[in-house]
C-alpha positions as CSV (number, residue, x, y, z in Angstrom):
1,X,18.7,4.0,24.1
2,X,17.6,5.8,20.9
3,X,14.4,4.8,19.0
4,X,13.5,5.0,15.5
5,X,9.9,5.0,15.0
6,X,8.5,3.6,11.3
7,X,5.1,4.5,11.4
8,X,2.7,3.0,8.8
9,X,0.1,5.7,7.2
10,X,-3.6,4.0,6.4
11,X,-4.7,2.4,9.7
12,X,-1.8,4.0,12.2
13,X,-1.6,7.5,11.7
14,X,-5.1,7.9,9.6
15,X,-8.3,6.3,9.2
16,X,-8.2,5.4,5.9
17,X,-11.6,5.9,4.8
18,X,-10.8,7.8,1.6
19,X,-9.0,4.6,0.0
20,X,-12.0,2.4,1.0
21,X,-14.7,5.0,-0.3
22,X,-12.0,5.0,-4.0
23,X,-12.1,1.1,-3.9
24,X,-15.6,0.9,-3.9
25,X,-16.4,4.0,-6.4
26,X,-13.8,2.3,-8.9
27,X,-15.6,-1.0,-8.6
28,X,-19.2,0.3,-9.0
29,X,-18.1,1.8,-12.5
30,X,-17.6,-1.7,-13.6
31,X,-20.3,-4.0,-11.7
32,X,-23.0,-1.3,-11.1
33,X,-24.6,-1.4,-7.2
34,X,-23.4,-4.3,-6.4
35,X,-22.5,-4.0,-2.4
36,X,-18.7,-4.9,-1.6
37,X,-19.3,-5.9,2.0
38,X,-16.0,-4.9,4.2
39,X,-15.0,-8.2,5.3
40,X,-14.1,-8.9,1.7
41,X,-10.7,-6.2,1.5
42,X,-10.4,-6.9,5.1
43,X,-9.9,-10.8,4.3
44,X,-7.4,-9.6,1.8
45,X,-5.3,-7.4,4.0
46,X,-5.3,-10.3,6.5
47,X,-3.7,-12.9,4.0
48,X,-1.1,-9.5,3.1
49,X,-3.0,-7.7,-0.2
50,X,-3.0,-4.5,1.3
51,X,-3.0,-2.4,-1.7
52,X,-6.5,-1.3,-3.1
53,X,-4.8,-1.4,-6.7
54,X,-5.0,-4.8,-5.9
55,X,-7.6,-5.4,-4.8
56,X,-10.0,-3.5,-6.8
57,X,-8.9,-5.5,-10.0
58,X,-9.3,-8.7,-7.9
59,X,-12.8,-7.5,-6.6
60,X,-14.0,-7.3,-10.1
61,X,-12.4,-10.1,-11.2
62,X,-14.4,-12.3,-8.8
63,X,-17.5,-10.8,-9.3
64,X,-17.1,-11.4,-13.0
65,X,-16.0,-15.0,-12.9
66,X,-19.0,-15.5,-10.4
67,X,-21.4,-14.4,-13.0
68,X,-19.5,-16.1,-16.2
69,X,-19.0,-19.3,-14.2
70,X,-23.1,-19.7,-14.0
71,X,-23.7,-17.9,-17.3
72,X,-21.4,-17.6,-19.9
73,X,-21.2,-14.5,-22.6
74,X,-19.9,-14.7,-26.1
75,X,-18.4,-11.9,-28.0
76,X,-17.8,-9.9,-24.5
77,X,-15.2,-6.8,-25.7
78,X,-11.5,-6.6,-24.3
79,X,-11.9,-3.5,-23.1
80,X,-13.0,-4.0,-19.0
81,X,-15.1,-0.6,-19.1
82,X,-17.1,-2.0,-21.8
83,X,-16.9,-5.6,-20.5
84,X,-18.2,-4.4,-17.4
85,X,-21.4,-3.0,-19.5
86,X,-22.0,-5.8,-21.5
87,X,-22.2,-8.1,-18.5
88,X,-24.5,-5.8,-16.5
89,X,-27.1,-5.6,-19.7
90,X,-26.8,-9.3,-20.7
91,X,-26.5,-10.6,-16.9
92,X,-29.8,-13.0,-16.4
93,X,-28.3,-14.9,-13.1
94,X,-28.5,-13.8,-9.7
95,X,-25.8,-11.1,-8.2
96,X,-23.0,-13.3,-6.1
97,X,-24.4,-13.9,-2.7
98,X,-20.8,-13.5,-1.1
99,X,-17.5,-12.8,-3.4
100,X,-14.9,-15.3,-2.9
101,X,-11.6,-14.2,-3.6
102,X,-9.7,-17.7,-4.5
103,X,-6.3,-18.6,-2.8
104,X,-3.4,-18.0,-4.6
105,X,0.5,-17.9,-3.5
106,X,2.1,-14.2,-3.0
107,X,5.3,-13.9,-4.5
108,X,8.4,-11.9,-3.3
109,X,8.5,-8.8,-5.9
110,X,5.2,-9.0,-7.6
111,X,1.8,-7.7,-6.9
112,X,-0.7,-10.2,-5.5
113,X,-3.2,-9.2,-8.6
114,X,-0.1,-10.3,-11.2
115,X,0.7,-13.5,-9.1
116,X,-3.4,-14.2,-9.0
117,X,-3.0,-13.5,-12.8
118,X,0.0,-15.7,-13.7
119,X,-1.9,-19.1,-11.3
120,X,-4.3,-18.8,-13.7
121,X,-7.3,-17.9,-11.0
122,X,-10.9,-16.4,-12.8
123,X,-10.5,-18.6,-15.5
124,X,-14.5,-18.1,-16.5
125,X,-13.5,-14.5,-17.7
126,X,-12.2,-14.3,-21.6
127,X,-8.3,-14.7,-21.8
128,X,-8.0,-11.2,-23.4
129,X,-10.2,-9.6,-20.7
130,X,-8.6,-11.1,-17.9
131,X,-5.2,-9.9,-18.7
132,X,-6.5,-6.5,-19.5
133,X,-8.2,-6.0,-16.2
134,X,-5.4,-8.1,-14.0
135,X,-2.2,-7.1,-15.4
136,X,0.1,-3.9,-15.3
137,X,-2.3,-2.8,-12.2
138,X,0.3,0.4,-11.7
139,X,-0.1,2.2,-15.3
140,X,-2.0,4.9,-15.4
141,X,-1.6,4.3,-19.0
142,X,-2.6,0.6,-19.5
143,X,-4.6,-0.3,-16.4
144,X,-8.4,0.8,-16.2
145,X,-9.2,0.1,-12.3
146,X,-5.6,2.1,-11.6
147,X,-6.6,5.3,-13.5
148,X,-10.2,4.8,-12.2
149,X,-9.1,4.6,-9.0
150,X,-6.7,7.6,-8.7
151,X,-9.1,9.8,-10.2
152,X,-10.9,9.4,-6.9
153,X,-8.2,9.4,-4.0
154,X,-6.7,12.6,-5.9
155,X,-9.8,14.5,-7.2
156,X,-10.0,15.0,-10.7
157,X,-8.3,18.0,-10.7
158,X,-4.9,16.8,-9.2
159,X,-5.9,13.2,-11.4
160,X,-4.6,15.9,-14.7
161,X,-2.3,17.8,-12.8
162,X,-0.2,14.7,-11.5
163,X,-0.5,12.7,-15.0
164,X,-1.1,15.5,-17.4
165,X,-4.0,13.9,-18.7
166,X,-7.5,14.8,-19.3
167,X,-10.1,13.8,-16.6
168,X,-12.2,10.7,-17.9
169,X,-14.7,12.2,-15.5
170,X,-15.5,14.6,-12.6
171,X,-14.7,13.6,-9.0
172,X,-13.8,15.2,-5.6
173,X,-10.5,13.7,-4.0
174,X,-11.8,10.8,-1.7
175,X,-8.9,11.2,0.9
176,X,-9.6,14.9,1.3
177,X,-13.1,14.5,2.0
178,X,-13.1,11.0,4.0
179,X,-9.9,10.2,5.4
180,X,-9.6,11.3,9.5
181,X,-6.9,11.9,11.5
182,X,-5.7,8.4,13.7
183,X,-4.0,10.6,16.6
184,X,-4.5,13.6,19.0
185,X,-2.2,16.2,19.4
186,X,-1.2,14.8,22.8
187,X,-0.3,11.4,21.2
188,X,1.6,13.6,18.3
189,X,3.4,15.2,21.0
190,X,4.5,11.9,22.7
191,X,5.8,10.5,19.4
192,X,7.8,13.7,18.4
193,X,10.0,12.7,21.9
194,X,13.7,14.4,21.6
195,X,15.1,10.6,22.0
196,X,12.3,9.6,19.2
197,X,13.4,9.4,15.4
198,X,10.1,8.6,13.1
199,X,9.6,8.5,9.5
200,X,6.7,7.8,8.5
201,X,6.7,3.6,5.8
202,X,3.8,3.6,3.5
203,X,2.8,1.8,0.3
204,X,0.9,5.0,-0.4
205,X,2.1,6.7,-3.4
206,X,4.2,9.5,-3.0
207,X,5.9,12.5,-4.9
208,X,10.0,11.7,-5.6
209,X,12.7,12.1,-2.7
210,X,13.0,15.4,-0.9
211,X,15.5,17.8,-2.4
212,X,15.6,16.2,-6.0
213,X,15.1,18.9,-9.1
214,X,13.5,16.7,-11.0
215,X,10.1,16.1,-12.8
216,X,7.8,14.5,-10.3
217,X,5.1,13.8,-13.4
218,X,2.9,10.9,-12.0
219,X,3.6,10.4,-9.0
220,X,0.6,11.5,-7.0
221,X,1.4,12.8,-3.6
222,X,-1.0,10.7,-1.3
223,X,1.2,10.2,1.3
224,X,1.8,13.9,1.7
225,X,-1.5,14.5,2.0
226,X,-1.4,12.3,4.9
227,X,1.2,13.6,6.5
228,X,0.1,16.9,6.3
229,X,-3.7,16.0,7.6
230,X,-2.2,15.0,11.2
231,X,0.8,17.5,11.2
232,X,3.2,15.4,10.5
233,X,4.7,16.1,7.6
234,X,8.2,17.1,8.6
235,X,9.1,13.8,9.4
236,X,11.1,11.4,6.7
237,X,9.0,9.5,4.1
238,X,9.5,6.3,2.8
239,X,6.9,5.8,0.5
240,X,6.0,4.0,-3.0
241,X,6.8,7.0,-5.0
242,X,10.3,7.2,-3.2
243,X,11.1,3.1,-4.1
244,X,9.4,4.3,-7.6
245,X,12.5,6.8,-8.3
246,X,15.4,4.7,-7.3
247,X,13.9,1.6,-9.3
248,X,14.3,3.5,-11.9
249,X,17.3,4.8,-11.9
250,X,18.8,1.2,-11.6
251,X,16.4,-0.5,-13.5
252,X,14.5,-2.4,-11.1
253,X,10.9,-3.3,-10.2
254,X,9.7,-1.0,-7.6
255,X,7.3,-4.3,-6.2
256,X,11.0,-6.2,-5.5
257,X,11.5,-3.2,-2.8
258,X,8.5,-2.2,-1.1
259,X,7.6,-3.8,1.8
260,X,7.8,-6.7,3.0
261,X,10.6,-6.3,1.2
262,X,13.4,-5.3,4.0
263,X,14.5,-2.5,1.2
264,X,11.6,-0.5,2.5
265,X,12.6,-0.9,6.4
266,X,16.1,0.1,5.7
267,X,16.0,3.0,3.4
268,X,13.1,4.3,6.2
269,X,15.6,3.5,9.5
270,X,18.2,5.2,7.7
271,X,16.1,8.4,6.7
272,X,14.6,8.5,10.3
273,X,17.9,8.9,11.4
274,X,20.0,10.9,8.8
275,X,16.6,12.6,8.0
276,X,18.0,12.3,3.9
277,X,16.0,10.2,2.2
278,X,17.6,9.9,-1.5
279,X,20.5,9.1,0.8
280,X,19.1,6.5,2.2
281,X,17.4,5.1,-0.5
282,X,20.8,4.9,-2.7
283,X,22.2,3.5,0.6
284,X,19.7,0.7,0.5
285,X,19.7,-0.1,-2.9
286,X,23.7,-1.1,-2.2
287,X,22.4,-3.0,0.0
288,X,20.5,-4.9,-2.5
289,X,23.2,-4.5,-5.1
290,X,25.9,-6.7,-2.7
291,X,24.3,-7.9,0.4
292,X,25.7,-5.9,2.8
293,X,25.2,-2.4,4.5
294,X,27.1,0.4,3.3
295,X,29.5,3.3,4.8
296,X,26.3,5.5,5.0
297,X,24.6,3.1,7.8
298,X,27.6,3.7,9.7
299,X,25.9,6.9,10.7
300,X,23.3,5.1,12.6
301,X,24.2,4.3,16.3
302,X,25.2,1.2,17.4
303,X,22.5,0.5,19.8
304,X,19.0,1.4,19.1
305,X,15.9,0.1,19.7
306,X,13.9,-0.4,16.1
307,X,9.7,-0.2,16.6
308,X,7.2,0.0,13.8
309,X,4.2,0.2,14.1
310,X,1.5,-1.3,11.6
311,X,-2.2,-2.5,10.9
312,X,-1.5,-5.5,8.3
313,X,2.0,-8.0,8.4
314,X,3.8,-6.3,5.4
315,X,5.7,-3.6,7.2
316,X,6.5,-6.3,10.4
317,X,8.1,-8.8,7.9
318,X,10.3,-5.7,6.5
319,X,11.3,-4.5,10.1
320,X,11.6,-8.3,11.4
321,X,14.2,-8.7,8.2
322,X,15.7,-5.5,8.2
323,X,16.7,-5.9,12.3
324,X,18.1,-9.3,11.3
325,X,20.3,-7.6,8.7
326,X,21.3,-5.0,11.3
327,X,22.4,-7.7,13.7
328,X,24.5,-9.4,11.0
329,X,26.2,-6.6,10.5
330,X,27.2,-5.6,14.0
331,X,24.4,-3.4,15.4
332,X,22.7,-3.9,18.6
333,X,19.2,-3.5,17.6
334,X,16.1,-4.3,19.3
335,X,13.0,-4.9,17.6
336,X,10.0,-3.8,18.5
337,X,6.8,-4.4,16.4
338,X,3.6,-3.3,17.7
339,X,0.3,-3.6,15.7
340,X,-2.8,-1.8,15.8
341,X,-6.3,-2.9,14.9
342,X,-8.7,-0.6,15.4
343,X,-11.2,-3.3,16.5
344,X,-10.6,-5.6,13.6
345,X,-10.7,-9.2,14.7
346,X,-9.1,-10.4,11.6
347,X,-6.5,-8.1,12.0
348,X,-5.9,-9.2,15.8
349,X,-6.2,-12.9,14.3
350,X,-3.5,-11.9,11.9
351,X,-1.2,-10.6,14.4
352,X,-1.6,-12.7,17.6
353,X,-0.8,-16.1,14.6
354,X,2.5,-13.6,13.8
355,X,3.2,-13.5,17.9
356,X,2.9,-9.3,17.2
357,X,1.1,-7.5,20.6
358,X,-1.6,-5.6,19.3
359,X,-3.7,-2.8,20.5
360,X,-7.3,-1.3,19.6
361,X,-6.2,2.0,19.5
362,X,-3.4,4.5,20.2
363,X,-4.5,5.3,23.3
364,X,-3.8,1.9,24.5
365,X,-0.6,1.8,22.4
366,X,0.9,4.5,23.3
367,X,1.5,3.3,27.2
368,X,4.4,0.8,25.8
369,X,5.9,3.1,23.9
């Protein structure tokens, strides 16, 4: 039987270190030294906020109400950068002992630090502030932790290059300098098996669709670099940069396709297979448009077996849908999803409650596949 392979990036194929060392860079430049132990972003991922331009906001955000909570400030400025300073100086109370990041509902097709936003969590923090720092968390333009943030994970340099605007300040690219390779070449061997389709289904952000003439001004090519760290980067790419484009050509939130979103798991079968991904991106976005697969899926077999592998339940909920959608339409697909931890126990918590076998490492992984 044939496979297609989805492979997540951060946490399967590398360790994502460089996003983690971003995340808490970005945050220092608004609460100072302030230590962001890691079972905070890790209790994130586990309830499905996966995405550090999330989090970050959110991070800050609790940090904040915390301190405004037990001491308010008048006259604090809109602006979060000099927010951030005018809490440090006039801060009298003690530093939270633990940041709690309050429950709030995710919602299909909008970021978990909009849907935080919108159920009114952090209230402590100024109305004007709190929107500033919590909403439109993907404009490089608008959003103070987003441009903060990618000035690390791509380095000053490509930070101007990618947005064609000056450097706020000087920084080396995090995921160059911290992010590590997940597999060996004998694992990377195993996965490029003749019978073995893989494309690699990321929230990274990515440059547009492969053969497309077009401007690729902001989107910053962080899942290349990925793919290009373990020697992978011939495979098919589905990644937020690739939803980014065919959004906008139809006028569509790019957060209503990513995973766990099926839109994602679709477009990246599809593009496994074919190996065209604006193909299979316009393919999946009829699929959104009526409900049904298109002439282009047609291409697939009518038997394979569909495995992705993943660290955190987004991409499984995507894969789970997508097979279901395969089924309706007539395909005999098996569904495989197979998580990996890295030693995590609220990762392993996250997928044993999702009934998702799970391994340490690849190693181990790699014996079912």
């Amino acid at each position: 039987m044939k496979r297609i392979i989805l492979l997540d990036i951060d946490g399967v194929l590398v360790q994502p270190g460089g996003y983690r060392a971003a995340l808490r860079a970005t945050v220092k430049r608004f609460i100072g030294e302030y230590v962001i132990e890691e079972d905070v972003p890790v209790s994130m991922e586990k309830r499905g906020i996966s995405s550090e331009w999330d989090m970050s906001p959110l991070i800050i955000a609790a940090y904040w109400e915390d301190v405004l909570s037990r001491q308010p400030m008048e006259n604090l400025s809109d602006d979060p950068v000099l927010a951030g300073e005018q809490i440090q100086r006039q801060r009298k109370v003690e530093e939270p002992k633990h940041l709690a990041i309050p429950a709030f509902d995710l919602m299909d097709g909008q970021y978990p630090v909009d849907a935080a936003y919108e159920q009114g969590c952090f209230a402590s923090i100024p109305s004007e502030l709190r929107k500033n720092l919590m909403t439109e968390s993907r404009d490089v333009y608008k959003s103070h932790t987003f441009r903060t943030f990618q000035h690390f994970t791509l380095g000053s340099e490509t930070f101007e290059s990618t947005y064609q605007l000056s450097a706020e300040f000087d920084a080396e690219s995090s995921l160059l300098a911290v992010d590590r390779s997940n597999i060996s070449d004998e694992i990377r061997g195993r996965l490029n098996h003749p019978d073995h389709h893989l494309a690699a289904f990321t929230a990274r952000p990515s440059g547009i669709p492969v053969g497309i003439n077009e401007s690729s001004l902001g989107y910053a090519p962080e899942a290349e670099l990925a793919l290009d760290l373990v020697g992978m980067n011939d495979i098919p790419l589905m990644a937020f940069g690739k939803l980014e484009y065919i959004a906008a050509q139809h006028g569509l939130m790019p957060s209503t396709l990513v995973k766990p979103s099926p839109f994602q798991a679709l477009a990246a079968t599809l593009a496994a297979w074919t190996r065209d991904e604006l193909s299979a991106l316009h393919a999946a976005y009829d699929w959104h448009r009526a409900g049904k697969l298109n002439s282009k899926f047609a291409e697939l077999p009518k038997d394979f077996e569909l495995i992705v592998v993943e660290d955190t339940m987004g991409g499984i909920r995507s894969v789970r849908t997508a097979g279901e959608i395969f089924r309706q339409a007539g395909f005999d697909v098996t569904v495989r999803t197979l998580g990996l931890t890295s030693g995590i126990s609220a990762k392993a918590a996250a997928f044993d409650a999702a009934a998702v076998p799970h391994f340490e490492n690849w190693e181990q992984l790699i014996k079912v596949l």
